[in-house]
BAMARTOR-589235 format. One line per field, with one value per residue (C-alpha): residue in one letter; x, y, z. Coordinates in pm, whole numbers, plus 50000, padded with zeros to 5 digits. Example, Ala and Ser with C-alpha at 12.3 -4.5 7.8 and 13.67 -1.06 7.14 Angstrom:
r	(a,s)
c1	(51230,51367)
c2	(49550,49894)
c3	(50780,50714)
This chain:
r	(x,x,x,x,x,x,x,x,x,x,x,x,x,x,x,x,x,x,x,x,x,x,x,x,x,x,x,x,x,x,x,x,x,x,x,x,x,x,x,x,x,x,x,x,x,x,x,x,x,x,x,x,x,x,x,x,x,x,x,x,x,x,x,x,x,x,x,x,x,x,x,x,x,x,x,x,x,x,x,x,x,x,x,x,x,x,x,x,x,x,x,x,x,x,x,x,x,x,x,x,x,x,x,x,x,x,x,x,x,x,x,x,x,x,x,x,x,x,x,x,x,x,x,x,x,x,x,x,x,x,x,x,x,x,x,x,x,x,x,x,x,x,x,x,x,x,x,x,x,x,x,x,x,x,x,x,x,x,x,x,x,x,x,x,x,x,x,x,x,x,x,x,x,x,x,x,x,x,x,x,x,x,x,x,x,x,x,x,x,x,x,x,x,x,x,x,x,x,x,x,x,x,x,x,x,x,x,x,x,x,x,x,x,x,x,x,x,x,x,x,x,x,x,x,x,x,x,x,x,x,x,x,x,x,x,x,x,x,x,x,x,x,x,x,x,x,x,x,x,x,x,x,x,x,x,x,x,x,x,x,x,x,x,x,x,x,x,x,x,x,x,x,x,x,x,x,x,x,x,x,x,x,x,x,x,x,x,x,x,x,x,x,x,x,x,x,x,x,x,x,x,x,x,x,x,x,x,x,x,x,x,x,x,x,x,x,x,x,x,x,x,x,x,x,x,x,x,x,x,x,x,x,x,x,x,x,x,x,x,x,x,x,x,x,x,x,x,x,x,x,x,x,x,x,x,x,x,x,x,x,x,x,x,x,x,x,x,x,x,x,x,x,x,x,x,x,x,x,x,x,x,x,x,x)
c1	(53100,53046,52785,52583,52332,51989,51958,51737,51933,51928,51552,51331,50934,50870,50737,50928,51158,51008,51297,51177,51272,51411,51538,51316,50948,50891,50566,50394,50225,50409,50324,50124,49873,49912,49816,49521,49413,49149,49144,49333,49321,49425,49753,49829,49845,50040,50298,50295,50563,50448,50704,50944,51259,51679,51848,52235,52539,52793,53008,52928,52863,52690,52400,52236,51923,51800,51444,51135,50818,50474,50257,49849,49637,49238,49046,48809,49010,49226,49571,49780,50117,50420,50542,50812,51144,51261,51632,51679,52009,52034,51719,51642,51490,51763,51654,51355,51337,51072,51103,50929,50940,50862,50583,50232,49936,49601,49301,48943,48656,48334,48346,48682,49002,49339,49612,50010,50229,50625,50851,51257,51450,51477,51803,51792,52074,52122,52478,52596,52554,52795,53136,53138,53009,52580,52280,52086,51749,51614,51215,51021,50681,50404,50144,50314,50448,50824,51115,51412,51688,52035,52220,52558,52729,53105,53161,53061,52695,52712,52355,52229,52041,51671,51531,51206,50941,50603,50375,50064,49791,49484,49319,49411,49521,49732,49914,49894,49661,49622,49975,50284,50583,50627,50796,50520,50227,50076,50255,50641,50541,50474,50713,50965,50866,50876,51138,51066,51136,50795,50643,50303,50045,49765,49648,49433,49056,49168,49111,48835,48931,49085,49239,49518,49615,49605,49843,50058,50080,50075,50379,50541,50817,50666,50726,50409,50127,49816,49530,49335,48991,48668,48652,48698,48429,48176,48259,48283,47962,48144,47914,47723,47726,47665,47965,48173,48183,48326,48565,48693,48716,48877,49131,49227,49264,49479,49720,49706,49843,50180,50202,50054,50202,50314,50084,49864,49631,49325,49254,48875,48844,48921,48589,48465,48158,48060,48005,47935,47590,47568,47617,47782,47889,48070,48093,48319,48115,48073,47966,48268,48479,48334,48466,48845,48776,48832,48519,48337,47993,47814,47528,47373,47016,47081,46721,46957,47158,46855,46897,47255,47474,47766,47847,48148,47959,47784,48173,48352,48114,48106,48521,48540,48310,48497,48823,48715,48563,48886,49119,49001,49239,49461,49629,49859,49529,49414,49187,49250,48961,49015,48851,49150,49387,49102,48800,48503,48690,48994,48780,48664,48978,49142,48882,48903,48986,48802,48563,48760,49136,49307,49539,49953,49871,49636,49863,50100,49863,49796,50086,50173,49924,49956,50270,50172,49905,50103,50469,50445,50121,49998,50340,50525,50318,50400,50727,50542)
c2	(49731,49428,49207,49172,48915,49061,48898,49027,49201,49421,49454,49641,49617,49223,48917,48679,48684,48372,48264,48237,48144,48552,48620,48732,48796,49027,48945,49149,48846,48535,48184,48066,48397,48326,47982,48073,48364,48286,48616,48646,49085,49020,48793,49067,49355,49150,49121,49505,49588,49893,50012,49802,49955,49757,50002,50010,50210,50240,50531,50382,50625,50414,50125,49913,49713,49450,49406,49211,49436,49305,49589,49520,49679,49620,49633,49951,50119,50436,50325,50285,50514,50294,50235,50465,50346,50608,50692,50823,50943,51012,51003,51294,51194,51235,51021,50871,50563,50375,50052,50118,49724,49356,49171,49277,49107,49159,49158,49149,49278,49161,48833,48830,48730,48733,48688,48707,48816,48733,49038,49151,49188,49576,49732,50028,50252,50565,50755,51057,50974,51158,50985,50959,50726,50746,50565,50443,50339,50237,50205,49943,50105,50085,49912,49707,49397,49327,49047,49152,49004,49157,49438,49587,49886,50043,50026,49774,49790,49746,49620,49868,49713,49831,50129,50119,49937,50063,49780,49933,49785,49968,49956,50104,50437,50270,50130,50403,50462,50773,50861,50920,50738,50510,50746,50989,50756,50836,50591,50677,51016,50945,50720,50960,51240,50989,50835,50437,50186,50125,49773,49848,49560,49804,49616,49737,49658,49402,49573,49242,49193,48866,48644,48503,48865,48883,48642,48768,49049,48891,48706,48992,49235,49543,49843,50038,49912,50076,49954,50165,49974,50066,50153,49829,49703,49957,49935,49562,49529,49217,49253,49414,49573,49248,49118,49381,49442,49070,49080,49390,49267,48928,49076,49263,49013,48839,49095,49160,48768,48873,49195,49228,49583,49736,50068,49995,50285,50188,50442,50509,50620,50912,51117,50984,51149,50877,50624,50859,50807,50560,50201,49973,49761,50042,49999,50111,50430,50318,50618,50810,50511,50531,50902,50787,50866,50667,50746,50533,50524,50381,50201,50078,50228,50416,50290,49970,50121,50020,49708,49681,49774,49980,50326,50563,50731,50404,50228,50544,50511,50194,50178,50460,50257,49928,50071,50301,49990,49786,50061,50022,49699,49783,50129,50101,50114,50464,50567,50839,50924,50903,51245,51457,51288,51433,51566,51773,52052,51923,51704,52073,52168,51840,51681,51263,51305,50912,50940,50723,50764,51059,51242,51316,51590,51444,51092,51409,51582,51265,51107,51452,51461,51086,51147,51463,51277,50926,50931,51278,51214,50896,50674,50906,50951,50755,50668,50440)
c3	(48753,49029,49027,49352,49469,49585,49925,50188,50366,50123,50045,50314,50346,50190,50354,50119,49866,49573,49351,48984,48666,48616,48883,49275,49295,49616,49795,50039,50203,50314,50115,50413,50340,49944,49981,50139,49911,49624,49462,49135,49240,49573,49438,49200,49493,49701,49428,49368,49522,49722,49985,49914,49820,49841,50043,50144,50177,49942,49773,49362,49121,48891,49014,48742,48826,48608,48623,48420,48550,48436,48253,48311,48026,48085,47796,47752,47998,47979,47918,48269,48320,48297,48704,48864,49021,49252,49354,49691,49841,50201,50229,49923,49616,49319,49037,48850,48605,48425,48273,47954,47858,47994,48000,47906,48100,47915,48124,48005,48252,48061,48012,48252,48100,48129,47885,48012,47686,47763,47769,47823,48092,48142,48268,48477,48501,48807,48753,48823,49204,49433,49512,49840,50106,50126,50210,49888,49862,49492,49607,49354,49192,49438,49113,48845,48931,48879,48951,49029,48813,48873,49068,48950,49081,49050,49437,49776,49896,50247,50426,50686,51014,50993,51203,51386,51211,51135,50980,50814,50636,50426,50051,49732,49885,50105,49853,49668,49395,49189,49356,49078,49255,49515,49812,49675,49837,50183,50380,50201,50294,50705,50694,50602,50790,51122,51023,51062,50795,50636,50567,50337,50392,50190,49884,49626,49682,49961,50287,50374,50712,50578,50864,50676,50654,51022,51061,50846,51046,51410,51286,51093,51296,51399,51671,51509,51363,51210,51008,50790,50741,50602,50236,50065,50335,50150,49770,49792,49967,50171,50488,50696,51043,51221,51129,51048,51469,51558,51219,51328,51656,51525,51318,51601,51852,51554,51554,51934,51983,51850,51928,52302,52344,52024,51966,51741,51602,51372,51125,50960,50603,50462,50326,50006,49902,49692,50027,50314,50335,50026,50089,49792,49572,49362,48993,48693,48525,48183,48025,48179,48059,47701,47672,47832,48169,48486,48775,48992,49141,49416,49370,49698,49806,50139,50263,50272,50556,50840,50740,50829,50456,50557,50521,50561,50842,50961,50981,51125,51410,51486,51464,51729,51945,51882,51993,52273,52416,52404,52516,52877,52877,52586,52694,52392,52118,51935,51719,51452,51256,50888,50841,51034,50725,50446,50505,50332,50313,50170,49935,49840,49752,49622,49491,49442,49063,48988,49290,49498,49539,49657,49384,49442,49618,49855,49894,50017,50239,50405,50460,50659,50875,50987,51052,51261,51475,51483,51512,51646,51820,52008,51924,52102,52370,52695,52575,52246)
């Protein structure tokens, strides 16, 4: 076996590779946007490493990768499945590993708290790969943290030159929740099927409209960008219509400063039954939690809507009108309405098993039709 340094050539979808005491922390966000963040949820999304993957050629048989992954276990809350590294080879997914081990980072939700317990280095091991020469991706879970600390394999890994680049940035479901692997979640699965490199900018409850997030991507490389906004503007109960318009319209511009021409499609949410017509903050149910269960509730008053508190119906409208309005002088924006990815009917059929975040088969479903109505759809159209 040979021992080969993780560079970043050979990891695809980070901002920023932070050297540690262990080995690399990926980050989703550059330091710039970290420096800026004060949310301790935000900081841990951003180092989940969700879409990122190391990816090369090589002919090996055998790759090792050390790794120290960081386990979260909230108190009073269901216990959380260990995260998923999957193996794909040419592109077909071969081989699954867990790191069962590492560190364990206890977090208390009333009074908050947080408690980091120290943990081992985990080594995992893919063989039985076929002997000849093959592109290799080894894609990092999409929702426990983890460092990367060594890579071994019995043959060269040769970089490969990234593809087309699709930069995409939503909420939880973006980066995955509820889904069981990392090429399993929505974006992996457009990705895939349109055959881009992916970088994931979704982070779990995060979706603010933040404008260090903007920057990041105005200054990020990108030949498609979407943004999948809304949700985490309702359950967090951030703000309301009057300035959810000029922070849309902010973030926007933002991005638009870097990227003057790259399509850009802005995506509404998905149906949630929960927020359609009820306005937040959304809350942990307790009773369901008391009997092991993980749901969530809205608790806004919808006579609250007049008065400006946002909606899933109130914010799909107002999106539409927001981009319509500035695609008379940006020919290269789109809007695809979150409902054509899931709607009632599939909500019917694959229900949101907590209330809020679409299951495996519904990261699936999704991910398929963006990539029906994107990268078969309005990317392609005009010679995008």
């Amino acid at each position: 076996m040979k021992n080969f340094a993780i560079t970043a050539d050979l990891v695809f979808g980070a901002q920023e590779l932070e050297r540690t005491e262990m080995g690399l922390q990926p980050h989703r966000l550059p330091a710039k946007a970290r420096r800026q963040n004060e949310d301790a949820g935000f900081s841990m999304a951003e180092r989940q490493p969700s879409g990122i993957r190391l990816k090369f050629r090589t002919a090996a048989s055998v790759i090792e990768l050390d790794v120290l992954p960081t386990k979260r276990v909230y108190t009073g809350m269901p216990a959380r499945p260990d995260g998923v590294f999957d193996l794909r080879v040419d592109g077909e997914l071969t081989q699954q590993r867990g790191a069962l081990g590492g560190r364990v980072m206890r977090i208390g939700m009333a009074p908050p708290s947080m408690l980091l317990e120290p943990g081992e280095v985990q080594v995992l091991r893919f063989e039985g790969l076929p002997e000849r020469e093959k592109l290799v991706e080894i894609w990092l879970p999409h929702d426990e943290m983890v460092e990367l600390v060594a890579l071994r394999a019995d043959a060269d890994l040769v970089p490969v030159a990234p593809g087309k680049i699709w930069l995409h940035h939503g909420s939880s479901i973006s980066q995955g929740s509820n889904a069981t692997s990392p090429t399993g979640i929505w974006p992996a699965v457009a990705a895939t099927l349109g055959g881009v490199d992916l970088v994931n900018m979704g982070f779990g409850g995060n979706a603010l409209l933040d404008p260090f997030t903007a920057r990041a991507m105005r200054d990020a490389k990108a030949d498609f960008i979407s943004v999948k906004m809304g949700i985490n503007l309702v359950n967090a109960d951030v703000m309301r219509m009057r300035a959810f318009g000029s922070a849309l319209h902010g973030f926007l511009d933002t991005i638009r400063e870097g990227h003057p021409e790259t399509p850009l499609v802005v995506v509404s949410p998905i149906y949630c039954p929960i927020h359609e017509t009820t306005p937040g903050p959304c809350q942990f149910d307790f009773a369901a939690l008391a009997e092991g269960r993980l749901l969530f509730r809205a608790e806004g008053k919808a006579e609250e809507v007049p008065k400006g508190k946002l909606t899933l119906v109130t914010i799909r409208q107002k999106m539409q009108e927001i981009v319509m309005q500035r695609s008379v002088s940006d020919p290269k924006i789109h809007y695809l309405d979150g409902l054509e990815l899931y709607g009632a009917d599939d909500s019917a059929r694959l229900p949101l098993p907590d209330a809020l975040h679409p299951d495996a088969a519904a990261h699936e479903l999704i991910g398929r039709r963006f990539a029906e109505k994107a990268f078969a759809g309005v990317f392609s159209r005009r010679g995008e």
